[in-house]
N, C-alpha and C positions, 0 to 999 in steps of 0.2 A: 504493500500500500504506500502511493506518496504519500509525503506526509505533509505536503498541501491539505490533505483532508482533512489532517488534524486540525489543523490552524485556522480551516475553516470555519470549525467547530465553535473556535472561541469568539468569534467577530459579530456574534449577537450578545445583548445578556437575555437570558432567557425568561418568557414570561412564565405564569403560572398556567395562565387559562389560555385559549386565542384572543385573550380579549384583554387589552395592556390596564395592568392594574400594580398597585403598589403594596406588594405582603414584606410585614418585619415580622423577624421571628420574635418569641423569646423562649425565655429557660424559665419551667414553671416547678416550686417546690412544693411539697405537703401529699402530693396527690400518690392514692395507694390503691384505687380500684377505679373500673370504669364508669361508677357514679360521681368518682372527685372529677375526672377529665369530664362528664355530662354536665357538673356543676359548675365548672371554671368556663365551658362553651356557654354556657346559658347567660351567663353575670358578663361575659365582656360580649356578646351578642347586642345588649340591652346600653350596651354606651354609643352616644350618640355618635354621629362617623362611622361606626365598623360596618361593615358590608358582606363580612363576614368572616368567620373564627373555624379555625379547624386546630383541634386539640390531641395530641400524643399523646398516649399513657405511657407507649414503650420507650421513647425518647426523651420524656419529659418537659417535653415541647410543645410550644405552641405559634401557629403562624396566621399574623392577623391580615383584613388585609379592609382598606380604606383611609382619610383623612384623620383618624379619631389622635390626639397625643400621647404619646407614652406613659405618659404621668397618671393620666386616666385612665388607661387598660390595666398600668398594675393597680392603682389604690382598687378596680373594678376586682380584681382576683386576690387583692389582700381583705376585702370588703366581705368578700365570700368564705376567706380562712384557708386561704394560702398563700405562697408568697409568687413572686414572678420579678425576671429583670431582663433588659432587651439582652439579646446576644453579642456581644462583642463591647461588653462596656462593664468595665472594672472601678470597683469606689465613686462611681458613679459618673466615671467621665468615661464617653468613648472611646474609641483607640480600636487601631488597625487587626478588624479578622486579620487572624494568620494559623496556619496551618499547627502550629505548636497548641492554639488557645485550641482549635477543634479538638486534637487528640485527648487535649486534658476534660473535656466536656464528653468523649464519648469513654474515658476510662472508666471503671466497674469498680465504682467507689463503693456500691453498695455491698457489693458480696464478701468484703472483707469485714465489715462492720457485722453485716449477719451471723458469718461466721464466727467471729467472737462470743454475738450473744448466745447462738447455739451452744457454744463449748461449755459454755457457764451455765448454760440451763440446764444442760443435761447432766451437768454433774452433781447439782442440789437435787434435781429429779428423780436421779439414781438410788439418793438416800432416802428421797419420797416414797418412793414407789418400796423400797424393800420394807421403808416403817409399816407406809396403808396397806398393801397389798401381801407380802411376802411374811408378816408379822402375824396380822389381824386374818386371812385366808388360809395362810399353810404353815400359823406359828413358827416361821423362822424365829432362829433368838435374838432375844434385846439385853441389853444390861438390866439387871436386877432393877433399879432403880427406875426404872423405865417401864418393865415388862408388867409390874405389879403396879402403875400408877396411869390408870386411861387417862386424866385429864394430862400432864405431862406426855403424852404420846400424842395426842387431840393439840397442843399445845404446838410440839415441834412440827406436827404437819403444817399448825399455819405458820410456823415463824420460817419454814423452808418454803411454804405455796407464797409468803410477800414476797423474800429473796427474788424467786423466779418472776412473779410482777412487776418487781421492780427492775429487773433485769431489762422486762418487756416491757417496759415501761412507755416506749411509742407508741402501744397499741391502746390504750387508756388516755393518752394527751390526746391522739390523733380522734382517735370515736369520740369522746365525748363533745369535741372540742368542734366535731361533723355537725354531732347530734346538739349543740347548741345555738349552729348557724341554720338550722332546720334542712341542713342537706346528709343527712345520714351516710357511710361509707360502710365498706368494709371489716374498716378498724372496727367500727361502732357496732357489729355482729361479734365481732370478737371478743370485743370489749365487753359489751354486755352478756355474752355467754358466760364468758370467764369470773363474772365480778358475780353474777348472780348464783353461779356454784358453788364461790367463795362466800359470798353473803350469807347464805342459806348453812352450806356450814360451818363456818361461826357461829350463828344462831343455834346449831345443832352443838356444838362445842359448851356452848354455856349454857345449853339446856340440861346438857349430858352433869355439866360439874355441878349443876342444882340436885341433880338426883341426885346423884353420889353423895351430896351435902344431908341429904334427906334419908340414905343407906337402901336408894329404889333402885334393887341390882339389874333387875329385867329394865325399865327403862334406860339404865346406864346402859347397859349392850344394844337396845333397840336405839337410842342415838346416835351411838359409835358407827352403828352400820348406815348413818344417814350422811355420814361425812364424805364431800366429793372433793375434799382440797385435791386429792390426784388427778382429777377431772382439769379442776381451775387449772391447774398447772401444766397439765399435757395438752388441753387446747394450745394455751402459746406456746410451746416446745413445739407442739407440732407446724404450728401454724408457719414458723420462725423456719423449718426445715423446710416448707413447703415456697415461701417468700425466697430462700438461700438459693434452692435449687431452680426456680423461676429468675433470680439476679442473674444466676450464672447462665443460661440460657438465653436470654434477654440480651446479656452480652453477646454472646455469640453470633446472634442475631445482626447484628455491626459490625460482623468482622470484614465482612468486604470491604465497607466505609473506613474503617480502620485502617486497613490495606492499603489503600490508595492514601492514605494519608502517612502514612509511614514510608513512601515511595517518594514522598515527597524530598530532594535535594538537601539539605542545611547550610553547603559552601559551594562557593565556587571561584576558580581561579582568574584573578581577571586581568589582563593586560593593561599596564600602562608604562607609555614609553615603549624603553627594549626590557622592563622589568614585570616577572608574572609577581602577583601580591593573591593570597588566598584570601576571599573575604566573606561575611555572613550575607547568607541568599538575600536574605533583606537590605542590602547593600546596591544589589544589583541595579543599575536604572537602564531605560530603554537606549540602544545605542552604544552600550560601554563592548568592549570586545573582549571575549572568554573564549579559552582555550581546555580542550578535553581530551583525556589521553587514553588510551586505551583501558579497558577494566571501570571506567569514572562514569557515571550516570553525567548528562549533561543537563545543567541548573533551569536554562531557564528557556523558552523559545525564541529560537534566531533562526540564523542563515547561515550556512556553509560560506567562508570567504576564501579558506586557504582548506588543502588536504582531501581525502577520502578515507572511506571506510564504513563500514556493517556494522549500522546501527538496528538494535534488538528494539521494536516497537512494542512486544506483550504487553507491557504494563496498562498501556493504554486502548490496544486494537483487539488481543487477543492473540494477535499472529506471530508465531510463536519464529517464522521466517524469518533473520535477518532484512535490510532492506540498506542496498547499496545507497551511499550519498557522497556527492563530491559538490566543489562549487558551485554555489547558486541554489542548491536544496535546501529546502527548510528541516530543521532537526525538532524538537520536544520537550519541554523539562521530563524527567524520570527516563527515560528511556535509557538504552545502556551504547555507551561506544564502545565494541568489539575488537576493533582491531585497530585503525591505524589513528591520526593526530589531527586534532579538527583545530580549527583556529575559527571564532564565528561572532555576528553582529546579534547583541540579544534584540529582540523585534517584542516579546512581549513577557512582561515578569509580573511576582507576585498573584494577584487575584485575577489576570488577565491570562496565566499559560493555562494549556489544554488540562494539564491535570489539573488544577484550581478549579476550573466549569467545571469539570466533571465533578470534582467531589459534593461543589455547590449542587449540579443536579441532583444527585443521589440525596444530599441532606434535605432540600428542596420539599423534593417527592417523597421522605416519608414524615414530612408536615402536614400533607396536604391529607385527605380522607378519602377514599374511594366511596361510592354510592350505597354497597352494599353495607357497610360498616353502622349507617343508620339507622337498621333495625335494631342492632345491638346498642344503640345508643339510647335509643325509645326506651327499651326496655330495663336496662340498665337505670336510665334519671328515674324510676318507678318500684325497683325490683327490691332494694334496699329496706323503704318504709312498710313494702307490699309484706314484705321477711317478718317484719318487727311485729308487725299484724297480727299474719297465721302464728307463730311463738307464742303472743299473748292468748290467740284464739285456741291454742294449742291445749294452754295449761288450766285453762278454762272449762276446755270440755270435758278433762281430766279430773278435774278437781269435782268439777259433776259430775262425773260418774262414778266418785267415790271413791278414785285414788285418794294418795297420800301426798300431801303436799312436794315428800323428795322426789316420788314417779313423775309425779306433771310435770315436775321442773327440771326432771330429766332431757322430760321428751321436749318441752320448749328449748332448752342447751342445744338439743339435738339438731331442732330444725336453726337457730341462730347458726348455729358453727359451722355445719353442711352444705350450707346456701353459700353461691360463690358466682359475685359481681364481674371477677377479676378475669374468669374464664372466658364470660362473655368478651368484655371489654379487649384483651388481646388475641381474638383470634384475628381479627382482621388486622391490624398493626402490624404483628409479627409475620405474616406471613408477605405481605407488601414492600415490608422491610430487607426478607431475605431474598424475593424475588428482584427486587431492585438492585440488590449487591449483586445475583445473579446475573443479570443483564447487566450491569457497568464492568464485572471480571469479562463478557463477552462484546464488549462494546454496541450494547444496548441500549440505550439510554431513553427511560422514560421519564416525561416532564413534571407530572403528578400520579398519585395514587390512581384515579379515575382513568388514566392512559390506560395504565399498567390491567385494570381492569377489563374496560372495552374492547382491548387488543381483539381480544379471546373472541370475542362477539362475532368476528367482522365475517361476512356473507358473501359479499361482492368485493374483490381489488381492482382498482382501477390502476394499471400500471403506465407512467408516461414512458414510449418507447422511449428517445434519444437519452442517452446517458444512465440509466435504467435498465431496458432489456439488453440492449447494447449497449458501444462502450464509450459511445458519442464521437467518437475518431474514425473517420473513413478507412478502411486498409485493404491490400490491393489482397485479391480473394482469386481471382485465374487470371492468366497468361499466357494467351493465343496466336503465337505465331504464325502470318501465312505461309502459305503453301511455297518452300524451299527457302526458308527464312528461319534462323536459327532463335529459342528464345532469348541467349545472351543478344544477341543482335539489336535484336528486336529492344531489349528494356535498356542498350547503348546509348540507342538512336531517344526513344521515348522519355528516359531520365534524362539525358544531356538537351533536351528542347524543355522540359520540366521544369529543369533547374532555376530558371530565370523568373517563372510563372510566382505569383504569391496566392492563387488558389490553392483552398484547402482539399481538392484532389491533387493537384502537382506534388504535394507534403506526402501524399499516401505510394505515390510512383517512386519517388525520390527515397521516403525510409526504407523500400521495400527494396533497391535498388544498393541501399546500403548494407542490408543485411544479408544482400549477395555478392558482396563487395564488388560492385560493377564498377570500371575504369570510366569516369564522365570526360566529356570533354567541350569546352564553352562553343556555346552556338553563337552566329554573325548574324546582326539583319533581324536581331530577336523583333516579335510584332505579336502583342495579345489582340485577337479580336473578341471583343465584349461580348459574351453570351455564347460563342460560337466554338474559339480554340487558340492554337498558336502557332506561330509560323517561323521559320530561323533556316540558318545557312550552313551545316555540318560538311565539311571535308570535300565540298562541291557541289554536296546536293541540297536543293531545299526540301526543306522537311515540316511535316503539317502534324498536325496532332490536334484532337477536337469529337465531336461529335458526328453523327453518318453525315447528315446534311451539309455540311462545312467540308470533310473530308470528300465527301462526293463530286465538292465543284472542282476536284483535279484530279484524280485516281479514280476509276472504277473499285466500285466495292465489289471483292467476289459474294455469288450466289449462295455458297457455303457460309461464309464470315456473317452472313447477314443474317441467316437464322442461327447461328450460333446466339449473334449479338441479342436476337428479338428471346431468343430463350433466358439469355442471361439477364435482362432485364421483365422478365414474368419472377424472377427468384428475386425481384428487388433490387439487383445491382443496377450502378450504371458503366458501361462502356464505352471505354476511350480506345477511341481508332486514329490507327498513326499509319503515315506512309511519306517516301520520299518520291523524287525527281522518278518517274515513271514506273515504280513499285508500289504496289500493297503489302508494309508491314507487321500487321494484325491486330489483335487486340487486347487490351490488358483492362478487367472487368475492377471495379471499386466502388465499394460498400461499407456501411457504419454495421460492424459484427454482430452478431450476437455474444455476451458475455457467454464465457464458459461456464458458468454454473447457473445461468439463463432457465433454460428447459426444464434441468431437474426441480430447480425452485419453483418452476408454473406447475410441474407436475406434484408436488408438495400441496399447494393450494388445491390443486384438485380433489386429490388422497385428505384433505383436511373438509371436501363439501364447501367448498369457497371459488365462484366464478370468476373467471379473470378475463378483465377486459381493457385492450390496450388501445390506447389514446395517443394518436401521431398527427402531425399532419400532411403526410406524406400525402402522394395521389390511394388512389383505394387498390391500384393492381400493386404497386412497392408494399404498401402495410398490408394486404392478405399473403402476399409470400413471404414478409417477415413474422407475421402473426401466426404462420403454419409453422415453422420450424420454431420457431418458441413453443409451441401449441396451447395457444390462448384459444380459450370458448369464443370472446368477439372481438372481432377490432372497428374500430370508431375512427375513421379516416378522414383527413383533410379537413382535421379540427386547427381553427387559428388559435394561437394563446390566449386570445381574452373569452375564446369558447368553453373552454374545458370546464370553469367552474360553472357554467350551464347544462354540461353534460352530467357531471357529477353531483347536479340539482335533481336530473329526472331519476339514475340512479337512485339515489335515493328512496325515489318513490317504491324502489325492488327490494329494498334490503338494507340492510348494516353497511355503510361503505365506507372503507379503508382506500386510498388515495398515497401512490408512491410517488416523489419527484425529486428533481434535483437543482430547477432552473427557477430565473426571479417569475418567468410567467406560470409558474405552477402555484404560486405563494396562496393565490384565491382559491387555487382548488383544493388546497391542502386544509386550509381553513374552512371552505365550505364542506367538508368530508365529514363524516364523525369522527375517523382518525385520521392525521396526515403524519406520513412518517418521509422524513429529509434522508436522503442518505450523504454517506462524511462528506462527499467531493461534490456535494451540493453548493448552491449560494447562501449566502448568509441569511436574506431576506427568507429564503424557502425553510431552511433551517428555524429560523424565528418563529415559522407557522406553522410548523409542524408538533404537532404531541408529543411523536416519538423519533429520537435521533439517531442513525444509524453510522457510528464511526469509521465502519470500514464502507465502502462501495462496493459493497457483494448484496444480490438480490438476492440470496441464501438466508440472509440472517432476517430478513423480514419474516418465510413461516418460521423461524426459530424465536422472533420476538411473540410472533402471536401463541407459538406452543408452550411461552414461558406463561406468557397471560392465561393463557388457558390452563396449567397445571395450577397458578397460582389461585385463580380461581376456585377450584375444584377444591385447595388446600386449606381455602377459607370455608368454604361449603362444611368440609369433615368437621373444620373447628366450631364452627358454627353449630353444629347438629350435636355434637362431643355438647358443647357449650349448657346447650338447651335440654338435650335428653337427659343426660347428669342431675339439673335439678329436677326437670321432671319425676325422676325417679328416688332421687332422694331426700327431696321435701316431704314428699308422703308415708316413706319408709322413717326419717326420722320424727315424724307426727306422731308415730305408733299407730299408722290406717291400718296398718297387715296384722296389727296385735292381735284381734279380735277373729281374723279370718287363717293367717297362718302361725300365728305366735311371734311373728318377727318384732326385732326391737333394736335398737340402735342404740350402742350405748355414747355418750357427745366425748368420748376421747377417740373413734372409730370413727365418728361424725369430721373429727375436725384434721383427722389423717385422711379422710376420703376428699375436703377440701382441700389442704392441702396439694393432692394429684393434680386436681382439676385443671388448676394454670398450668401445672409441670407438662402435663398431656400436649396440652393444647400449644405451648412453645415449642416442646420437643416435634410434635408434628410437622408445626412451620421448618421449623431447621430442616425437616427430608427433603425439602425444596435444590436442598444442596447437591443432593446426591442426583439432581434429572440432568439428564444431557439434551439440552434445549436443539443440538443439531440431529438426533436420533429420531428421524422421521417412523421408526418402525411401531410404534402405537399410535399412531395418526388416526383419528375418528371423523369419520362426518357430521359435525353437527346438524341437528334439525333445523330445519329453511323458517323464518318468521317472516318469508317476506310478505311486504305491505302490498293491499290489492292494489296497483295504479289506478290512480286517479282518472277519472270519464273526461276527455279531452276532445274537443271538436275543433278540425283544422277546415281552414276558408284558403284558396286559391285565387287569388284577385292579379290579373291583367290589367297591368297600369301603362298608359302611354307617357311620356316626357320623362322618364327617370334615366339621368344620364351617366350619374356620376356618384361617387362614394359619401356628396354631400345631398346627394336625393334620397337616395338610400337613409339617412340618418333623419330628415327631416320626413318621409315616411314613417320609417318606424317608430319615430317621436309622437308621430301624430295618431297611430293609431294603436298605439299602447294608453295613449290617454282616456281613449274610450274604456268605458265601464265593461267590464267580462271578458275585455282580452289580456291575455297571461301574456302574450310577447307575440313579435310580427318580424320577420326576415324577410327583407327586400334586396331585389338583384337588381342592379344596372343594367347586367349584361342580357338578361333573360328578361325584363321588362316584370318578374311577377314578383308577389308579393306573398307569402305562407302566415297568415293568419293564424295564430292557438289560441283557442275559447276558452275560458272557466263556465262560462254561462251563457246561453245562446244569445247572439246579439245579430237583428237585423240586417241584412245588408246594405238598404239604406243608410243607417247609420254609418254603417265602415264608407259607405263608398261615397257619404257628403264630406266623412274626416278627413280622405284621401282630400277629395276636390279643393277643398279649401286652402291647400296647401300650391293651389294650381297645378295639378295634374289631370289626367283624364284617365277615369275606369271604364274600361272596355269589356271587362266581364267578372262575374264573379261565382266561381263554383263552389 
């Protein structure tokens, strides 16, 4: 891949939506389940300016986007009971993103803090569990002093169950602290599981020491068995193990982002004078000249000035290929110089090289929220207080039916502990997040969550042929020597009259010429005829070269060459016919190729249930012979650029359309598309409009982008279903519904190790996203077609006299698009007629006074 491509890549800043809008992230604290990120969406929604708010759980992020001031989004998220600060701003003054501040923002601060409080809980636990359980069950021994005195035993359980509370002590600031802004969380299930098992025994502790006070032995032992401090205290043990192992996966989950961020350069050596000076990458400015030596990642993006050598692009393309560079090639920050000694002009540094965009995109997109993540979000800002509810409704019906105060309040522990916000809240985050790393290690690049989504969807491709299906470079494709005319000869005479030409065939004669190292020699008398050919004076003879028509006014063309020629242009090409001083030369056929990985990837599309139709503007007999050997379902010919986004309008009306280009006239069609995906060696504008960015120029990775979206999809599906079914299942199990029918019962230290899982699941599933190979087309599925009925459309045929020119044409179509119920009118010059499209039957009267007015005359109208 050149690495033009790259550099292409950074020449937009990227927006969020197609629609140029202004999002600042920040860094949001406090938030522990998917009802805190419901509540921090909800509270900066409602400040005036925002337009709208998309909240992380997994990043702890939040990206706003509108007029609203900083100042007001956090007081809005501190107002709610958490904290929030923009990103890239310390002690409260701004200062420059830089690639060190991201690293330290995506390090996994959490899991080592977790970890600690694990180690400690388990260890006061250990001595819990052997007092309550291992003592009071299966008379393990105590010390004398101990074993003979309940209250003292009843005693050290709580003075070990506060230890452990107070260990956990986040989980009691953070709930209550939910439950007094009236947005309940997660903690606050926890919290109030834990405190009420503890409440309750206490209560049973110094009910227990009153009897004993009183010598009421059978009450002493029926209290002692009412004691849940091991409960209170294995809730948060568990809970703390379940949050640990969720940190740790969470992280992981960024390791791609991470990756690219630790690729990142730190020095770089840079010339001044005759003396090299190493200095810090943040030194570097645009214009200084740096030197890379073999083995040295090169800092920052420039130009080859001096030297060659095999530079490794992975980091950024995927391709694993060396790619040759010598003067005048653009080089990359991260990428590696191989072998020999570059000397180069930096072009662009800091937040402006390839690798900076990229990381930006990736960070970008998992700010952003995809579509489906809103059911989880619905449900979530409701599920919390929905919890506290059935609990209370819990202990209630229990206590009616003439349980015991300890059972109901079991089964309420049960259902609080069991219920799990957190699972809903990060299926969709985590799985968007590794799909995203995935396609940025593959040079993927999707714009937002909702790209990354849709991909998957897509029904219909609209592929723009030039630079696209081909490779947008003419190249010469046969070589037809006449009859006793040698082909060396032949491509002497042809490239030595070439040479002088500056058309972009003469370029396709000439490289093809060099790559058979042909002997040229300069032509006398050189003379371009415009539109026609060329004419020049070689070793005595003149020599012509051009088209049949042009070639014909001095040479007879043979009968043979001619249908050779008419065949070669049914397959698309065109034919250059050359001849000197009273010879016919032959002829050398040239054409813009099809990409070598062309075909397989339309057949990929196929194999995927996705139509493909290619968009040229060639004549219709060049685009159906290029359209067969790609083997496109349709091609749509002698489309002009400012057509396409009108083609890609009726489209629409068939299906999902995804939209591939590379040029500034594709920009509307990309945006008009549902998807538009740029590929790297695009323009910058096309690029800007597209969803999804394609770093390398291979039409391969497009179904590899949509197969990513569509695993990713599916991966949010399972999490989702995991999500949902889990409480379904075990809110009513830990209600005690099954007591009564199968004895089932749930005791809340089982309850809050089953939550626990529930996030763990649901991360660990995202992370398998790791293991797909997005180019492995062998489980390819046809999706089911949801295409849309087309719309009922009536077209009018109108015969207009006086239309002469490209400015009648315009002042028709002006005129009768104004009329009520026409969707759009094409008028010809050449053909005098006019193609009418109706929403709604409109008179012909009407069309044909709107015409007149304009001073024309209709002569008919079918």
């Amino acid at each position: 891949m050149d690495n033009s491509e790259i550099l292409k890549f950074t020449g937009a800043k990227y927006r969020f939506t197609k629609m140029e809008v202004k999002m600042e992230q920040y860094t949001v604290t406090g938030m522990s389940c998917a009802a805190c990120s419901a509540r921090v969406e909800k509270a900066v929604n409602k400040v005036p300016g925002v337009t709208g708010c998309s909240v992380s759980l997994l990043t702890n992020s939040m990206g706003v986007e509108g007029s609203a001031a900083a100042a007001d989004i956090i007081k809005a998220v501190e107002d709610a009971g958490y904290g929030a600060s923009l990103k890239g701003t310390k002690n409260g003054s701004a200062k420059e993103n830089s690639h060190s501040e991201a690293a330290e923002m995506l390090k996994d601060k959490e899991t080592p803090i977790l970890k600690q409080r694990l180690v400690s809980s388990i260890g006061f636990l250990a001595v819990l569990m052997y007092v309550s359980m291992g003592h009071m069950m299966w008379a393990w021994p105590l010390p004398a002093f101990l074993a003979e005195n309940h209250v003292a035993v009843g005693l050290l359980q709580l003075l070990l169950t506060v230890i452990i509370m107070v260990i956990n002590q986040k989980f009691f600031i953070s709930g209550f602290k939910s439950l007094l802004h009236g947005a309940p969380n997660m903690d606050t299930l926890v919290a109030l599981g834990s405190a009420a098992s503890f409440v309750y025994s206490t209560y049973a502790l110094f009910a227990m020491t009153d009897a004993q006070m009183h010598g009421d032995m059978d009450k002493v032992m029926s209290f002692m068995h009412e004691f849940n401090f091991e409960s209170s205290a294995m809730i948060l043990t568990l809970i703390t193990v379940g949050k640990m192992l969720e940190a740790r996966s969470k992280g992981k989950t960024t390791d791609a982002l991470k990756n690219l961020i630790k690729l990142s350069p730190k020095k770089a050596t840079l010339l001044r004078g005759n003396e090299e000076m190493e200095v810090a990458i943040e030194q570097v400015k645009k214009g200084d000249i740096f030197v890379v030596r073999p083995g040295e990642n090169i800092p920052v993006d420039g130009i080859v000035l001096e030297g060659s050598s095999a530079v490794n692009e992975a980091a950024l393309t995927g391709e694993s290929i060396p790619v040759d560079k010598a003067a005048g090639d653009n080089v990359s920050a991260a990428t590696v110089n191989q072998s020999g000694f570059l000397k180069c002009e930096a072009v662009r540094v800091g937040e402006d090289t390839a690798l900076a965009q990229i990381i930006q995109l990736v960070s970008d997109a998992a700010a952003t929220k995809a579509p489906i993540a809103k059911v989880a979000d619905k449900v979530s800002g409701v599920f919390v207080p929905t919890v506290i509810t059935i609990a209370l409704i819990t202990i209630a019906v229990w206590l009616f039916a003439g349980e015991s105060i300890g059972f109901a309040l079991a089964r309420g522990i049960s259902v609080l502990v069991i219920s799990c916000p957190c699972a809903l809240g990060l299926a969709t985050p985590v799985a968007i997040m590794v799909g995203n790393g995935m396609g940025a290690k593959n040079g993927i690049m999707f714009k937002t969550a909702v790209s990354l989504e849709e991909a998957g969807k897509t029904e219909i491709i609209a592929l723009d042929k030039t630079g696209t299906i081909t490779t947008g470079e003419p190249s010469v494709t046969d070589v037809l020597p006449a009859e006793g005319m040698t082909e060396e000869n032949l491509l002497y005479f042809a490239a030595s009259l070439e040479q002088k030409s500056e058309h972009p065939l003469s370029g396709a004669v000439l490289k093809y010429a060099k790559e058979k190292q042909q002997k040229l020699e300069d032509v006398t008398d050189f003379r371009a005829v415009a539109g026609n050919g060329l004419h020049g004076k070689l070793q005595g003879h003149e020599v012509w070269g051009g088209n049949a028509s042009f070639i014909s006014k001095y040479i007879e063309i043979p009968n043979k060459m001619q249908i050779q020629a008419e065949k070669l242009s049914e397959e698309g090409k065109t034919p250059l016919f050359f001849a000197k001083t009273g010879q016919f030369l032959g002829i050398i056929a040239v054409a813009d190729v099809l990409k070598e990985e062309s075909p397989q990837a339309i057949q990929e599309f196929k194999n995927m249930g996705i139509r493909v139709v290619m968009l040229t503007g060639d004549n219709e007999r060049t685009a159906k012979a290029i359209g067969a050997k790609a083997g496109v379902d349709e091609v749509i010919a002698g489309v002009l650029p400012e057509g396409k986004e009108s083609v890609i309008r009726k489209l629409k009306k068939q299906g999902k359309v995804a939209m591939v280009g590379d040029g500034i006239n594709d920009a509307p069609a990309l945006m008009r598309a549902d998807i538009g995906i740029a590929i790297g060696a695009g323009t910058d504008i096309a690029i800007d409009a597209a969803d999804v960015v394609l770093m390398k120029s291979k039409l391969s990775d497009v179904p590899a982008a949509i197969r990513l979206s569509r695993a990713t999809l599916r991966n949010i599906h399972q999490n989702l279903f995991w999500a949902f079914i889990y409480n379904i299942i075990g809110i009513p199990l830990a209600a005690g519904v099954w007591i009564p029918l199968f004895g089932l019962q749930l005791n809340p230290m089982f309850g809050a190790a089953a939550m626990s899982l529930s996030s763990f699941c649901v991360v660990t599933n995202a992370l398998r996203l790791n293991l797909l190979s997005i180019h492995d087309a062998g489980k390819d599925k046809k999706i089911k077609s949801k295409k849309k009925t087309e719309e009922k459309s009536m077209e009018k045929t109108m015969k207009i006299e006086g239309i002469m020119c490209g400015h009648c044409e315009a002042r028709v179509k002006k005129a009768l698009e104004a009329v009520e119920g026409v969707k759009e009118a094409v008028a010809s010059h050449e053909t005098g007629i006019a193609v009418v499209t109706l929403e709604s039957d409109v008179a012909d009267d009407v069309l044909k006074k709107a015409v007149e007015e304009q001073d024309y005359t209709v002569v008919s109208i079918e």
